[in-house]
Each structure stands twice: as structure tokens, then as C-alpha cells.
N, C-alpha and C positions, 0 to 999 in steps of 0.2 A: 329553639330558644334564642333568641335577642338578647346580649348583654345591654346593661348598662352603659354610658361615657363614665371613665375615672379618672382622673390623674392623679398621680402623685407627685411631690415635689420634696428632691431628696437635698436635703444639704450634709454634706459628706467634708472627710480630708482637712476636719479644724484642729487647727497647731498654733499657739502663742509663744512668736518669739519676742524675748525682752530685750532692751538695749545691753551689753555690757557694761557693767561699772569702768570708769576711769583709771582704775586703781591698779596696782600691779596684777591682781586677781585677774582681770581681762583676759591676760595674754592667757593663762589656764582654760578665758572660754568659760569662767564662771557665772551666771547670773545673779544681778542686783539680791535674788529674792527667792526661797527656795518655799514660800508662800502656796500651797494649791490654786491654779484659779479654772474660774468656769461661766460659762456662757447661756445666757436667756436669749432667746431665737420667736420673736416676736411676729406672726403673719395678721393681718387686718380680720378681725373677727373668729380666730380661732385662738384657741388656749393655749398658752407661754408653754414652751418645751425648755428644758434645763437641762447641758449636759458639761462633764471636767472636760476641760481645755488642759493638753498633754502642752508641757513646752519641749519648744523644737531647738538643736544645736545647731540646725544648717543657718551656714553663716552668709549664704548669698540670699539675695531676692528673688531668684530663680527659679530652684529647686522647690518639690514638694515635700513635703513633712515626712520622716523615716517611718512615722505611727501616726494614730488617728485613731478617736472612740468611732464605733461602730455609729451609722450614718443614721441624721433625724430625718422624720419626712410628715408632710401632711397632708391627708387625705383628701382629696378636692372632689365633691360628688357632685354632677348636673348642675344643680341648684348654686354649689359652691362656682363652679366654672361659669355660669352665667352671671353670675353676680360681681366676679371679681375681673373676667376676660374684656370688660368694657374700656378699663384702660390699665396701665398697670401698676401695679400696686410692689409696693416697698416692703421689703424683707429687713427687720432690723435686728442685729445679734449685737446685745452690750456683754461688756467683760467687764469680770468683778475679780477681784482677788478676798480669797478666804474660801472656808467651807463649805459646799454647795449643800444647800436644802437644812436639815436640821431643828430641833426646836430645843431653849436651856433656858431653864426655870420656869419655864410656859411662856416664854417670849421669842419667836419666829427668830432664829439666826439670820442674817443678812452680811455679805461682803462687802466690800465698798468698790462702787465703780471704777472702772480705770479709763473705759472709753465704747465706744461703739462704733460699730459697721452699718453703713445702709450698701443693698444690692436691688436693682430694681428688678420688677421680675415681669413680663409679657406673658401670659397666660395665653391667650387668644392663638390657638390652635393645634394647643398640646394634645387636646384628645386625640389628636391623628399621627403627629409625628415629635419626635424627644426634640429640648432645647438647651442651650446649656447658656447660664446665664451668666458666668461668672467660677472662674476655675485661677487662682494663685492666691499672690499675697497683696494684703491692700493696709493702711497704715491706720491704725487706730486711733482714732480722734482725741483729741485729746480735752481733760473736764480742766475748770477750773483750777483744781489744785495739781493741773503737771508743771513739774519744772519745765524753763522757761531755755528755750535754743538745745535742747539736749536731743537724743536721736530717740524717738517714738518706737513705740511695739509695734512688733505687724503679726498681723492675725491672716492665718493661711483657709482658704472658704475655696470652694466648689459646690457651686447650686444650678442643680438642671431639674428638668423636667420630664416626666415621660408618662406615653400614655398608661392604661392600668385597666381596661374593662374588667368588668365585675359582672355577674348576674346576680340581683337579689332577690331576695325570697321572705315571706314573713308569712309566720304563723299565723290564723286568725283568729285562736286565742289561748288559752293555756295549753300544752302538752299536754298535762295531764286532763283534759275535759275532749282529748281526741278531735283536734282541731283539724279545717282543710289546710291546708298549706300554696299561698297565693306566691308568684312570680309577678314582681313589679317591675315597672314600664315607664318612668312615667309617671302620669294616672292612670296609665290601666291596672289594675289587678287580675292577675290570670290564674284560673286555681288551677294547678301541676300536682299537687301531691292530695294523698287525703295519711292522717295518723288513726291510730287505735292503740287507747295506752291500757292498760290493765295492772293488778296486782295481786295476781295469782300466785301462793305461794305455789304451787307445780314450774313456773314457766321454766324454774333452772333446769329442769329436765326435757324441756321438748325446745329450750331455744340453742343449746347450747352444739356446738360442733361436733362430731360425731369423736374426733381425737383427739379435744380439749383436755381430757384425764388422762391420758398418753402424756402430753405434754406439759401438763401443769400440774403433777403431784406436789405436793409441800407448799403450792405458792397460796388456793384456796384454801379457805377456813372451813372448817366444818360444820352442817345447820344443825348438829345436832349437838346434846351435851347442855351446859349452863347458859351458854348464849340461846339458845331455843326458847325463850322466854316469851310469853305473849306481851308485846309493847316494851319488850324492851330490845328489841333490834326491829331493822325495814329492812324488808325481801323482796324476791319475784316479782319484781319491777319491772316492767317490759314495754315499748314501744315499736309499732312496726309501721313502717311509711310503704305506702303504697304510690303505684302509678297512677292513671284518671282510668286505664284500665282494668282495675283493681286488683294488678299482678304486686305480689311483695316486691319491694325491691331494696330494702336498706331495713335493719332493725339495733334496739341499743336494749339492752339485757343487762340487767344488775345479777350480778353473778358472785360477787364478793357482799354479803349485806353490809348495812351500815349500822352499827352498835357503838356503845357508847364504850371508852375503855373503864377500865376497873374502877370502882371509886367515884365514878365522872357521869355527868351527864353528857355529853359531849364525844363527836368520833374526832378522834386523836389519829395523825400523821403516821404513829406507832401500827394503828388500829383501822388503817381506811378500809371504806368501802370502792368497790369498782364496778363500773360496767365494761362490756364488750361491746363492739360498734361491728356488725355484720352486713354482711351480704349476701345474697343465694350463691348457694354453693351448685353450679350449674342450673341448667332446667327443671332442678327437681326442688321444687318448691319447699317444703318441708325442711331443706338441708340449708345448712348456713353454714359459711366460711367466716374468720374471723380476719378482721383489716384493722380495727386499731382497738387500743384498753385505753379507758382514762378510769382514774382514782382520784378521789376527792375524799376530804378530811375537814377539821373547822380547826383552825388557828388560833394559840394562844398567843397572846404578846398585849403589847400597843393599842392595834387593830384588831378585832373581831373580824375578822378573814374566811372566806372559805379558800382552801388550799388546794391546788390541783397539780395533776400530773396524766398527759397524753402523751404515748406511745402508739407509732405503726408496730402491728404484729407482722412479722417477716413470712415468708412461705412453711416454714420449719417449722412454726409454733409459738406459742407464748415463753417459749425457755430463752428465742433471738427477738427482740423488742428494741427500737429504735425511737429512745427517747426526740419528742419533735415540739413538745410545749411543757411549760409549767410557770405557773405562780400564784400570787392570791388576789381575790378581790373582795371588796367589805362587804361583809352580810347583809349589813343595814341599808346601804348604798346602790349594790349589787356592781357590775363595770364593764367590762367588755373582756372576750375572752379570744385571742390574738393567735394566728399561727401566719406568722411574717417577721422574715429573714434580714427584710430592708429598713426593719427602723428600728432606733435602738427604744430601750425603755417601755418594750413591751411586756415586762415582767418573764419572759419565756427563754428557754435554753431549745436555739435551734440547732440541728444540725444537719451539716453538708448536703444530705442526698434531699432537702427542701430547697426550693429556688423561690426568690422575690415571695410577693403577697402570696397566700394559700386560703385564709378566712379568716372572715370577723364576727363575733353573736352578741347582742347585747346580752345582760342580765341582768334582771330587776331583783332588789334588796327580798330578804325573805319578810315571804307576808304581803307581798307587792302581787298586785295584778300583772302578768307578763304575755307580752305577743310577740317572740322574740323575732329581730329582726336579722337575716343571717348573707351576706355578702363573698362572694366563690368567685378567686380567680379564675378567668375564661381559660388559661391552661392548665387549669384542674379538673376542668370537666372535660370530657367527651362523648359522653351521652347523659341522660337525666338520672341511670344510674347511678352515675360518679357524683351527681350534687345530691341526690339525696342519703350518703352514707355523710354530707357535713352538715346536713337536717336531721339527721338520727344524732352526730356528735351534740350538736346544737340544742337537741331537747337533751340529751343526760346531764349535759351542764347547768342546764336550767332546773331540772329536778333535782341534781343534787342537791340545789339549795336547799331543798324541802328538807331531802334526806336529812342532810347536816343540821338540820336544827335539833335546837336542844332536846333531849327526849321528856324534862320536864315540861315541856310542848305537846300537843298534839296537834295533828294534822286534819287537813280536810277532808272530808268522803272520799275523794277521788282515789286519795293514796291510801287507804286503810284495808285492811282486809277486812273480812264480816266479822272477825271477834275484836279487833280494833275497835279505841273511839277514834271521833274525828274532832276536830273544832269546827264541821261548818252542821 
């Protein structure tokens, strides 16, 4: 397998420091303004990123920032690099003072500018080797309303470049209609996988690891009892990705159903359901080892959200899980579902034992047609096994959606069992 060209472009290390006041308060190292402020980070053709600007004490121009929010970056794909490597293109971050983002009385919160940064940025040959475009402090421009001879803010930036191969892969059409699974090029399309999704309620018995229930007493729910309801919970869900030689190699198992909590139409955060993301467990085809659980839920608030949480399963069992993602995305909307370390505001809680990018899945809002499109760090793969356990993650997330819809809903054929209605 051939990766993709990617880059990423990380801007890291931003500190706003302000002048001191004049006033005896200075010599304390006070600042003018104990104000929040925060930064819009502008690249040519991609969508504004927003993050708080920490202010800094170091009192020289020198030094780097003591702290810094966790670093933004934008994804630069083939298309993106050819487009933009021709000549180079300008990075702009303006600083606002006030509350970042927000919305009061139905009217968008906005801070008021204070000034901005341009950094120019050379594209042209990052896919092959890192750049660093700009690393200290540079002096914030100043708008109309700055006083006039007084000593300006400087805003501390580091923006480099580095490469980032990808292999991507996309479904050629729903999960659940047991789609081939193409490896893209390019234009070429290359089908690498084939799926076969089912919804047998048996499969928790013949998918599940052979020391699953060793491991996980008290954590599964029971199918039996008042939740055993015909239509009113979704089970034996199961998806299994194959090779082109039609060995299994990667499977995602609902193993937790998804029900509605008490009272509700709706699966509650309280009340998730979960899958299991497997692998063969050696040459014996039949057998599957477990490698990560994600859980999904549907979010109240604000947003109509579906809520997620993925964990690696450890050697030990489901009792040691190593939270590696979580957050929500809108039902209606659907978003992209992020396991990457290097940029902040991907709604997810990484930790430590992940390095740099690891993947990305689109998801289409529920009720939407989906081909999901799924992007694998080339140091996460090492054979076509290892990407297709993030094409088994990639479909549970996209089915969750189903799951989590309201159970005054129903579903399409695909997902219903024979005493189920469907909606198609």
C-alpha cells in the first residue's frame, strides 16, 4: 500500500504579552488588563480556528512562553498542497480581547480586536521534509484605536511544517448494506477490503472473546429481563472486514445494546451502548482478541450530539482500558471523529502512549446517506491488518448514529432484525 502526500501545519507556543502600565503597579509586573484574550488563526481557504491566548510574564523578547494551549494545525491534502505550494501563502492570527466563542441573548459574542500577526508560510516541499517558518516573538500590529508612542503587545508564534502521510480508504457505501472498501490514490480506487454487516441477535455469543466474561463481570448489561423488549433496544450488531483474500481480519461487535434510559426515548451517557473493535485472535479464525471498546450515547443540552468515548483494551482485559478519544458530534450534521494528539480542539482526551495524527472518519448527520471516508497514519499501520481494525472503528461510529436515534424512530431494513419494523 502507497500512502497518500499530507502535511500538516502546526502553529504551537502562542503567549500574549502586554505592555506594563506606567504606574507604580509595573514594578509588581502587573498587567494593564486582567481581560481573557484569544486568537483567530486564519489560512487561505480553510476554516478560522479559535484558541485562548495564555498571557506571558517573561519580561524579555527572548525567551519562550513558560505555557501555551496545546498546538492548532491544518490538515493540508494533495489537492490542498498543489493548490497552495505555488507560492506562498500568509498565515494570519488577530488577537481580540474578551471571551472567546459564546452566544447572549441569541446574539454571537465577539471581543474586540487588539491587533494581528501575518507569517508567511512556503509550502512547496514539505511533503518530503519539516520547515519551520517562524518560532519567537513578533509585535502586534496595532488597529486604530491603540494609543499613540506607547510600547505594543507581542505575541510569542512557532509555525512549522511537517510531513504527515496518510493512507486513505473509503467505503463504497453504507456499512450497514456491506460495502467493498476502496484504498484511494489519487484517482485510482483500489478495493482492499470487502465488509459483511449483519444483525443477528446470536452474534454476542459467537463474536465475543473467549475471556470477555472473566474480564468484564458488572461492566455488561444484561439481554435479558425488561430491557428485552422487542423495539425497544438495538443488538447483535456486527460487522466483519475482510481481506481481497477473504480471510477475516478486523471486526466491531455491539456488545453493550443501545436502549433507551428510563422514561426516554433516547440512549443516555448513564445508559450507553458499546461496541468491541477485534482482531483474530491468532490463526484460528473463529477466535477474536479485543483491541479497543468505543461507547456511544445521544447528548442532551444545546446540541443534539451523539457522545462518544474510545478506549484501547490492554493485554489484561476490559478491566485495564486506556482512554484514547471522546467527544460529541451533531446528529443533524454528523463531523468528523479525530484520534490526534497534535491539534488542539479536537474534542478528544488523548493520552500519552498516542503519538502525532492516528485517524480521521467523516460522519454523515443521521438519516444522511454515508460513504465514510477514513485517513490512517502510515505509523499506525504495518500491515493491512492494523488499518483495517480503524475501518471496523470507522464503521461502529458511523452506525452508532443509527443506534442513537430516537427509538420513536425506526430504522432501515438493514438494521432491524426480522421481528423489527424498518423505515425503508
Amino acid at each position: 500500500m502507497d500512502p497518500c502526500p499530507f502535511v500538516r501545519l502546526i502553529i504551537e507556543s502562542l503567549a500574549l504579552k502586554l505592555p506594563l502600565t506606567a504606574t507604580k503597579s509595573a514594578s509588581h509586573g502587573i498587567h494593564p488588563s486582567s481581560t481573557p484574550c484569544y486568537a483567530k488563526l486564519k489560512l487561505k481557504n480553510f476554516p478560522t480556528q479559535t484558541t485562548i491566548l495564555p498571557l506571558s510574564p517573561t519580561s524579555d523578547n527572548q525567551s519562550p512562553p513558560e505555557s501555551a494551549p496545546g498546538a492548532i494545525g491544518f490538515h493540508l491534502d494533495a489537492a490542498a498542497l498543489r493548490r497552495l505550494s505555488a507560492k506562498p501563502v500568509t498565515l494570519t492570527v488577530s488577537v481580540f480581547t474578551g471571551r472567546m466563542g459564546g452566544r447572549a441573548c441569541g446574539v454571537t459574542s465577539s471581543g474586540k480586536l487588539m491587533g494581528s500577526v501575518q507569517v508567511s508560510v512556503d509550502l512547496s516541499g514539505t511533503h518530503s521534509k519539516p520547515r519551520v517558518f517562524q518560532n519567537g516573538w513578533l509585535k502586534l500590529g496595532e488597529n486604530a484605536a491603540s494609543v499613540m508612542e506607547k510600547p505594543v503587545a507581542m505575541l510569542h508564534i512557532a509555525v512549522r511544517a511537517e510531513p504527515d502521510p496518510r493512507f486513505v480508504f473509503q467505503f463504497g457505501g453504507e456499512p450497514e448494506c456491506s460495502p467493498v472498501v476502496f484504498q484511494i490514490q489519487g484517482n485510482i480506487r483500489q478495493p482492499v477490503f470487502s465488509c459483511k454487516f449483519s444483525a443477528d441477535r446470536n452474534n454476542r455469543s459467537r463474536s465475543l472473546p473467549s475471556d470477555f466474561n472473566l474480564n468484564n463481570r458488572g461492566w455488561m448489561r444484561t439481554f435479558s429481563g425488561e430491557r428485552d423488549r422487542t423495539g425497544r433496544e438495538r443488538k447483535g450488531w456486527m460487522i466483519i472486514i475482510y481481506d481481497l483474500s477473504g480471510s477475516a481480519v478486523a471486526a466491531a461487535s455491539m456488545v453493550t445494546p443501545f436502549v433507551p434510559s428510563p422514561g426516554s426515548d433516547r440512549v443516555s451517557r448513564s445508559n450507553a451502548g458499546a461496541w468491541l473493535i477485534l482482531r483474530p485472535n491468532g490463526a484460528c479464525v473463529s477466535s477474536w482478541k479485543h483491541w479497543g471498546r468505543l461507547q456511544a450515547w445521544r447528548e442532551r443540552g444545546p446540541v443534539d450530539g451523539l457522545g462518544y468515548k474510545f478506549e484501547l483494551v490492554t493485554d489484561t482485559g476490559l478491566t485495564s482500558t486506556i482512554p484514547i478519544a471522546e467527544g460529541t458530534m451533531s446528529m443533524k450534521k454528523g463531523g468528523q471523529f479525530y484520534i490526534d494528539n497534535t491539534v488542539k480542539d479536537t474534542a478528544l482526551s488523548i493520552n500519552s502512549p498516542i503519538r502525532g495524527f492516528v485517524m480521521v472518519s467523516n460522519v454523515e448527520g443521521e438519516g444522511k446517506i454515508s460513504a465514510p471516508m477514513v485517513q490512517v497514519g502510515v505509523q499506525h499501520v504495518t500491515c493491512m491488518a492494523d488499518a483495517a481494525l480503524f475501518i471496523a472503528l470507522s464503521a461502529a461510529i458511523d452506525l452508532s448514529m443509527d443506534a442513537c436515534r430516537l427509538f420513536s424512530q425506526k430504522l432501515r431494513k438493514e438494521l432491524c432484525h426480522d421481528d423489527q419494523e424498518s423505515y425503508f
